[in-house]
N, C-alpha and C positions, 0 to 999 in steps of 0.2 A: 312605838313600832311604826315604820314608816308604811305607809299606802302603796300598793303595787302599781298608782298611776303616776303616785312621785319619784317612783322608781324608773318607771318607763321613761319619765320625762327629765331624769337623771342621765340615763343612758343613751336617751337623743343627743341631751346636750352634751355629753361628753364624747360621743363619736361624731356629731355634728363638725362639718367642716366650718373651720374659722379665719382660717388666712385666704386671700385675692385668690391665689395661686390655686389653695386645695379647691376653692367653690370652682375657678373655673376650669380642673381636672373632673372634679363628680360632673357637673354640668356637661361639660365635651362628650367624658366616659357614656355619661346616660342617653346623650342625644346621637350618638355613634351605636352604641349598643340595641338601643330598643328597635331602632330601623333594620339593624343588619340582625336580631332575633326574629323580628316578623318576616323578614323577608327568606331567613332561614327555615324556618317556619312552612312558609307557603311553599316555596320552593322544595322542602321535604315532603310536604304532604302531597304534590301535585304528582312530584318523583314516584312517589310510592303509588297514586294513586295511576297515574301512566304506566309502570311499570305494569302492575295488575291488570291492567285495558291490555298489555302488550302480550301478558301471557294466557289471556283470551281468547286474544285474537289469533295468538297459534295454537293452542290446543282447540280451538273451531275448525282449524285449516286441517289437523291433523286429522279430525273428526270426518272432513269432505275428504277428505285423500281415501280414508279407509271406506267411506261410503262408494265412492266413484269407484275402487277396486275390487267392492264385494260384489258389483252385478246383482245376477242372480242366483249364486252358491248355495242359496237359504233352503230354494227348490231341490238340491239336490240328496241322492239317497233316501226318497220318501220309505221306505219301503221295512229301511232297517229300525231294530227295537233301535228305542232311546240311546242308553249307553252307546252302542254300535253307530251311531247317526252320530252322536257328539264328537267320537272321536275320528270318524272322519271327516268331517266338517273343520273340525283344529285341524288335521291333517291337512286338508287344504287351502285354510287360511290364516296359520299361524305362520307361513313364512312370507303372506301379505304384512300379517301386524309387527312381525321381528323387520324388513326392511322398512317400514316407514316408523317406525321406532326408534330404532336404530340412525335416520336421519335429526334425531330430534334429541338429544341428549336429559336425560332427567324426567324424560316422559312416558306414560304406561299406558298402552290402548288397548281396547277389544272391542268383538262386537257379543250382543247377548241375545240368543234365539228367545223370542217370546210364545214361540208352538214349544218349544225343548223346555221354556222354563228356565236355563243355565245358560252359564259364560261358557261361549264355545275357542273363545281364543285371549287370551292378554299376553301379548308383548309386552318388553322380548320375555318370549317361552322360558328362558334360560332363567329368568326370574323369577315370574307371575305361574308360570306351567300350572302348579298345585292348583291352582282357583278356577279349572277348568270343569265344567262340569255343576260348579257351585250354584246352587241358585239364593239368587239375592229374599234379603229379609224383605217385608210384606211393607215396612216405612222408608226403603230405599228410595233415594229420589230417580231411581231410574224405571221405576213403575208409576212416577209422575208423568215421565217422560213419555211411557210409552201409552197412558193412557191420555194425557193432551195433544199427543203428536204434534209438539211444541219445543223447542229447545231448551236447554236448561246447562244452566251455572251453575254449580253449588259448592260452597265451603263443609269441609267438616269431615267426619270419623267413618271412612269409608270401609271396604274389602281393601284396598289395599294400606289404608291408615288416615292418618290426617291431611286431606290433599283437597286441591281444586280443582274439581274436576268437569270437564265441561262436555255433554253429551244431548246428541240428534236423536231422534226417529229414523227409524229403518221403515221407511215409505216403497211400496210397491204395490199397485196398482190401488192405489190410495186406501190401502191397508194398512197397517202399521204392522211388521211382522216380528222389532228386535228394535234394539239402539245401541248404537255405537255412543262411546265413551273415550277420551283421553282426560288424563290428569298430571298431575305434577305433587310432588310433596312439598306442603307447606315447611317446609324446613328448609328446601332447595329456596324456597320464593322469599322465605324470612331471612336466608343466605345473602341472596342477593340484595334485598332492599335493606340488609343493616351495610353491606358492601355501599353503596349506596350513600345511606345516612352519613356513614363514617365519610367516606369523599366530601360529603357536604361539611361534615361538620367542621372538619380537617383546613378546607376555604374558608370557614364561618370565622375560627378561632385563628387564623393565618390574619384574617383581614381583619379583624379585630386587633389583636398583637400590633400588625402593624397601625392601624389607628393609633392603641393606646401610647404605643411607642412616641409619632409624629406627637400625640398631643403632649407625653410628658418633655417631649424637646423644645416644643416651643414654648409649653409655658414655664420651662427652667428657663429660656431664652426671656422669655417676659418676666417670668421672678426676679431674674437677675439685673435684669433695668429695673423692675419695682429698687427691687435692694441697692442698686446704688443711688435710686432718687433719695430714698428714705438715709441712706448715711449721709448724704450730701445733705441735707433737709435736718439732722440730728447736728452736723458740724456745721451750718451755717449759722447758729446764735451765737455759736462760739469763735468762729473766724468768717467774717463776712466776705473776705476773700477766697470762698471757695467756692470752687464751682463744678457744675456736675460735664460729665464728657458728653459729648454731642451723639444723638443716636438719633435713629429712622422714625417716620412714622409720626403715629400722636405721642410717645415715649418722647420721641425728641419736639415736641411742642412745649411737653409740660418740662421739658429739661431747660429749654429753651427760657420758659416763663420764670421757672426757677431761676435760672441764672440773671435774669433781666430783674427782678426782684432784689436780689445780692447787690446788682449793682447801685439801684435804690438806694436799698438800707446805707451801703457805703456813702453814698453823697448824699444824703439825712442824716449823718451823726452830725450831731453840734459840737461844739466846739470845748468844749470841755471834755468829751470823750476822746476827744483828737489829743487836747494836752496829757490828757492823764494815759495814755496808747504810750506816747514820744516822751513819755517823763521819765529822766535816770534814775529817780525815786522807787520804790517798790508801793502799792497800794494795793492795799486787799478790803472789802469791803462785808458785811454779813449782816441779813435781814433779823427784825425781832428775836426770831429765833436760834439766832448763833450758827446758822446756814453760811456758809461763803455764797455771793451773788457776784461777786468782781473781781477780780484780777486782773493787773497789767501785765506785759511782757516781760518788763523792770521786775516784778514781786516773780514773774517765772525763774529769772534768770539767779536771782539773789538767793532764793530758797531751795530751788532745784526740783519743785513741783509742778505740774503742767496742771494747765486750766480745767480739761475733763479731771482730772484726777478730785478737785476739790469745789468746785464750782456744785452746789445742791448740797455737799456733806455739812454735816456739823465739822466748826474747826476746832473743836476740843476734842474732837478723834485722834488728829494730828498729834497731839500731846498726852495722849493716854496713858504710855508708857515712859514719859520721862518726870520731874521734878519740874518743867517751866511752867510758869501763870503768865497765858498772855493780856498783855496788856490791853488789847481789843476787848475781848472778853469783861476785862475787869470794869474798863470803860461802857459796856452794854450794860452788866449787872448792877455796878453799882456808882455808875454816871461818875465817876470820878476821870477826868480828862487827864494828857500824860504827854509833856514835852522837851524834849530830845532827851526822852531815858534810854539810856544803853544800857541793852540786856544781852544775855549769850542768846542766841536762836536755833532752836536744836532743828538744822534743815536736813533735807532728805538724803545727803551725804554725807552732810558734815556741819557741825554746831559752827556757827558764824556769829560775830560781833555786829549789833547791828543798834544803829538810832534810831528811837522810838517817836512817834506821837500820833496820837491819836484821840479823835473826835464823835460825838454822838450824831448822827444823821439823824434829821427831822423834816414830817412832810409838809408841806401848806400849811398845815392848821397848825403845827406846833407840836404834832405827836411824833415820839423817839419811836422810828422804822428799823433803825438799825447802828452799827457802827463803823468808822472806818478809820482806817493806818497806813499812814505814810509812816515810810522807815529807808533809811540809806547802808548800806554795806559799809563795817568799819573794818575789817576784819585785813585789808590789804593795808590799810591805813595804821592802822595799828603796829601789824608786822613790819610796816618799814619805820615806824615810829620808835619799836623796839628795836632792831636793827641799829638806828640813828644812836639812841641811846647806847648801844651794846657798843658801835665803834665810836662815840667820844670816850667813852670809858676806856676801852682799849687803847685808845690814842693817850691819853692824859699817864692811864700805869704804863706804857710803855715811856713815855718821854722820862716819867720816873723813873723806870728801874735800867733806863740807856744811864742817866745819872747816876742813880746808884753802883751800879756794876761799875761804870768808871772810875769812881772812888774808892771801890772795895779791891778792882784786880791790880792797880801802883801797887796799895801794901801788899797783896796776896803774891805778886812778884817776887818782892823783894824777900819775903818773908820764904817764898821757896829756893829765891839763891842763894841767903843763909843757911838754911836748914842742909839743903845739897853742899854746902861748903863744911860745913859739921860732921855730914856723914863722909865727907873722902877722907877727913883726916881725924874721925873717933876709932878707937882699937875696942873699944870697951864693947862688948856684943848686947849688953842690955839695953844701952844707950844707941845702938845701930840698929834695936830693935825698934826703940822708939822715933827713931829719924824717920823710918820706912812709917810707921802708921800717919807723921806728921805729913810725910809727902804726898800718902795716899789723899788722909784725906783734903791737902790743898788741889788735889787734883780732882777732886770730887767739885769740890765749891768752884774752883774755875769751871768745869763742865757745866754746871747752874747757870753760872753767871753767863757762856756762851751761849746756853737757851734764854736766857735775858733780855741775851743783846739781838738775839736770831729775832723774838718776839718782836722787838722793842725797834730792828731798822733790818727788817728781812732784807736778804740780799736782792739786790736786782733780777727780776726773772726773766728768761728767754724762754722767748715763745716761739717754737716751731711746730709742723706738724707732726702728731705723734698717734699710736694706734692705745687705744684704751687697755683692750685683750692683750696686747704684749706686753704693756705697762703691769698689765696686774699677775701678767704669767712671770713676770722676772719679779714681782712681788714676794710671791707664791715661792718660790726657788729659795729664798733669803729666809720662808717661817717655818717649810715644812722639812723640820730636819727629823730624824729619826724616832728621836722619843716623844714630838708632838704628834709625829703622823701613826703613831702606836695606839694612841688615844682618842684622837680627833680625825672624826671623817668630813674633807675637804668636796664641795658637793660645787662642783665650776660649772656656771650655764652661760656661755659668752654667745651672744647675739652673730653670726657669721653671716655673711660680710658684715662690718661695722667701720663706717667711712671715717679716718683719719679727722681729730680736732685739731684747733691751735691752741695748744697751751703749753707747759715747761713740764717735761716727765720728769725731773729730779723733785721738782717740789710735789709733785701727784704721788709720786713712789712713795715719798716721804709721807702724807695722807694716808695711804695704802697700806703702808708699815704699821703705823701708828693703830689704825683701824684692825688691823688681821692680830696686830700683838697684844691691844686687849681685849678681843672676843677669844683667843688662845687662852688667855688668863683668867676669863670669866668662866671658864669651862671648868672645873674641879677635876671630875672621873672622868669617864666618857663623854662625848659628844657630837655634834656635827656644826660646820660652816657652812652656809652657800653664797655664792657669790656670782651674781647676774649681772649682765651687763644689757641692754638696747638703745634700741633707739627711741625716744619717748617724742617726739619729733620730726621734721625736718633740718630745724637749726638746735636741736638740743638732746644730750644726750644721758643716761643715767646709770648710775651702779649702784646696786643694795649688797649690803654682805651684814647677811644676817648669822647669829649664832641661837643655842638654844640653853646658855650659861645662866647666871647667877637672876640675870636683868636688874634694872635699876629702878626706885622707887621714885613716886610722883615727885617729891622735894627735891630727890638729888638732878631729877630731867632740868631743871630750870636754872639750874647751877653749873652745868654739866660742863660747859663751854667756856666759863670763869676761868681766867689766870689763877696759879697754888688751888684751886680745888680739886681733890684727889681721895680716892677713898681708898688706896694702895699707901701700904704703912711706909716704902722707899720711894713712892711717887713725887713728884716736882707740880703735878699739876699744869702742864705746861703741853703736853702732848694735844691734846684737843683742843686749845686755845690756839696754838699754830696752825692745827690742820683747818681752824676755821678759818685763820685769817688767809692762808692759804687759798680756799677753795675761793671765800669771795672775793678775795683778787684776782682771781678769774673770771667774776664775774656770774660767781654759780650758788648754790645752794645746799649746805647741807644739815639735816633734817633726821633726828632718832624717834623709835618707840618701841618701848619697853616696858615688859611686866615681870614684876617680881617673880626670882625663878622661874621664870618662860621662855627667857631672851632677852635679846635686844637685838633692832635692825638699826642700821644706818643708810640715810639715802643721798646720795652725792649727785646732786643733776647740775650738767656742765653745759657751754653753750658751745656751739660748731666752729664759731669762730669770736676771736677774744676781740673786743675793743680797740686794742693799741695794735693787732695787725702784725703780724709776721715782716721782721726786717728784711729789706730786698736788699 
């Protein structure tokens, strides 16, 4: 059970201001506050205490008015009893005490005969009337009065309630014969002096406000230089070229210094950190503990991860979620060194081909700190690698199958001028029947053979400027005929404006066709196409038409684009291997991906303008 003073010193610490900013908000707050509390302070009490002096000073004045206007009235009527004497004495000077009462608002005077014993008048009448006649209690302070013939103040619980009331001697021939009295209700005087307080307090908490205000302005104005010293100060181990902006004051000293520091460290790196900065290579480097401590711009660029991103993490984070063992790692754990191993590298976009090696880092003395990897980007290299391969292959079967089909379509000729010389002059219907299947199908294998030859010595392409959008809208016109568009919903998103390429629209059409007629066909039931066009570029431009059909499995992707491979039982295999060669002799690219029963997309990216230039 904790102690109630480790508790106290619990809840210090946890309300206790801890950042620049908050100490110098309590700081300001308390040193604005406690001035303008005391000064409130003194300032209310003085108020209040004036105020009281002020209503003194007039119920005194009231007190002489009523003494200067009673004369000698006291004298008169000797003669009559008591009662009879009182109430002519009010008679004649209750409309002295009702006018000068009535000049004074909230105030109640008389005078009190001390031969009668009773209050002969208290203004105004119209109020006090009843208490004429009264004679005060034996502790009243006004038989103080009358026996020090002394004046007299007094708080408290009078005749006429709780008031302050302030009363003379009734002096005549240095007799003391009565005393006059005026008072006021303490509730009128506590009216006014909270009237008062509040006005004060009303300035106190105005001029506070507005302090707290000014200080929380300026020192968000100063947080916010702290804050950007301190990001500049977090990014400067990481980019020594950074620098904080120029501001006022000592802020812009220590910015100043900052900066001048930056540029230090800059012309202090050696020279080894300068090559391995400007190195095409990628280099990552990781302390004892499998920490990243290094990265170059090269290992940014090549993996797609930025410096804060990994610089203090473990880099087996990085690989958490896939199947790779990196080689760095392997080389920390278990000192085993690695040169030019090519691995896939599963980067932050996208899995890259990359060449390996790497080394154990060791300090002074001989003890392994850490490791480090050089590695180069294969992955473009490869692609044009396979590429290279794809079109000498291509080149070699097509020079074959130009040979071939030359050799096949002499007899295939001659064998249909026969056959048509047979059918004009056979009667027999059985045998007219079989002419027609003969000629069908030589007319099937010449069509082969002219995809062969299309393959095998494409015709010459003319290249003008031509609109993509229109290209695929007169595409679009040729597939979607009735009973396709009953089942398949066509989903067209064309990029508007889309500036005109150079290239041959009968060969792209032909692309276009090819493409729209087997995503139709991977469709079974229902389904949908889309078909987007932009601009991916400046000089280059792109179309995906994607389906949501049968899609195509890992094996068949790699195949896909091969002359005769076809997974359509009447297919030639030949349709994709033209729209390829097609597109790269344009100079372009195109690229599928597909998942089993999910789909398949295709992406055709074209360049603005073709190589060989539009004939003038």
């Amino acid at each position: 059970m904790s102690s109630p003073i480790l508790d106290y010193k619990r809840f210090i610490q946890r309300f206790r201001p801890h950042t620049l900013r908050s100490k110098m908000m309590v700081l300001a707050i308390v040193m604005v506050s406690l001035p303008t509390l005391v000064i409130g302070y003194l300032v209310e009490t003085e108020g209040r205490d004036a105020l009281l002096q002020e209503k003194k000073i007039k119920l005194s004045a009231v007190t002489r008015l009523l003494d200067d206007a009673l004369k000698d009235s006291f004298k008169l009527y000797p003669d009559l009893p008591r009662d009879q004497r009182i109430a002519a004495l009010n008679k004649q000077l209750a409309p002295v005490t009702d006018t000068i009462t009535k000049a004074f608002s909230g105030v109640g005077a008389g005078y009190y005969n001390r031969e009668l014993d009773a209050i002969i008048t208290y203004g105004p009448q119209a109020l006090h009337g009843n208490a004429v006649g009264v004679t005060i209690k034996q502790d009243h302070p006004g038989r103080d009065v009358m026996a020090s013939g002394e004046p007299l103040v007094r708080w408290g619980s009078q005749v006429r309630g709780n008031i302050m009331n302030s009363m003379i001697p009734i002096k005549r021939d240095d007799q003391v014969i009565g005393y006059i009295w005026a008072n006021e209700l303490s509730n009128d005087i506590a009216r006014q002096a909270l009237a008062m307080d509040l006005k004060i307090i009303a300035v106190i908490c105005i001029g506070m406000l507005f302090s707290i205000w000014m200080i929380v302005a300026f020192s968000r104005r100063f947080a916010s230089d702290i804050d950007t010293i301190k990001s500049g100060l977090n990014e400067l181990p990481l980019n020594l070229k950074t620098q904080i902006p120029a501001m006022n004051g000592e802020m812009g000293e220590i910015s100043d210094s900052v900066n001048s520091l930056a540029r230090a460290l800059r012309e202090a790196k050696t020279l080894n950190e300068l090559i391995i900065e400007s190195a095409v290579d990628g280099v990552i480097s990781v302390d004892i503990e499998g920490c990243v401590t290094m990265m170059n711009p090269a290992a940014e660029g090549i993996t797609g991860y930025r410096q804060k991103e990994l610089i203090g993490r473990p880099y087996a984070e990085i690989f958490e979620n896939t199947n790779f063992f990196s080689p760095v790692l392997d080389t920390l754990i278990h000192n085993i060194e690695h040169v030019a191993l090519e691995v896939d590298y599963p980067g932050k976009n996208r899995t890259i081909q990359i060449s390996v090696s790497t080394s154990q880092l060791r300090n002074a003395q001989g003890d392994t700190v850490g490791a480090l990897v050089i590695f180069t980007d294969l992955t473009a290299k490869k692609e044009v690698q396979r590429r290279i391969e794809q079109a000498e292959r291509l080149a070699t079967l097509g020079e074959l199958m130009a040979g071939v089909a030359h050799e096949v379509r002499n007899p295939l000729t001659a064998i249909s001028g026969f056959v048509q010389i047979l059918k004009d002059s056979e009667t027999d219907p059985q045998r007219l029947e079989y002419t027609q299947i003969i000629l069908k199908e030589v007319h099937s294998i010449n069509k082969v053979i002219q995809q062969l030859l299309d393959f095998a010595r494409p015709r010459p392409s003319l290249y003008q400027k031509i609109n993509l959008n229109q290209i695929i809208n007169q595409s679009l016109i040729l597939v979607k005929t009735k009973g396709v568009e009953a089942r398949i919903d066509f989903v067209v998103q064309l990029e508007e404006p889309l500036s005109d390429i150079e290239a041959d629209g009968e060969l792209l059409k032909q692309v276009l066709l090819n493409l729209l007629i087997n995503a139709v066909q991977s469709i079974a039931a229902r389904g949908e196409i889309i078909i987007t066009t932009r601009a991916l570029s400046p000089d280059r431009r792109e179309i995906v038409i994607s389906d949501n059909g049968c899609g195509i499995n890992d094996e068949i992707k790699t195949k896909i684009f091969d002359p005769f491979y076809t997974t359509k039982p009447s297919g030639t295999g030949l349709g994709l291997s033209i729209s390829h060669r097609i597109i790269t002799a344009h100079d372009g690219d195109i690229t599928l991906t597909s998942k089993l029963n999910q789909g398949t997309t295709f992406t055709i990216v074209l360049p603005v303008k073709h190589s060989e230039g539009i004939p003038q």
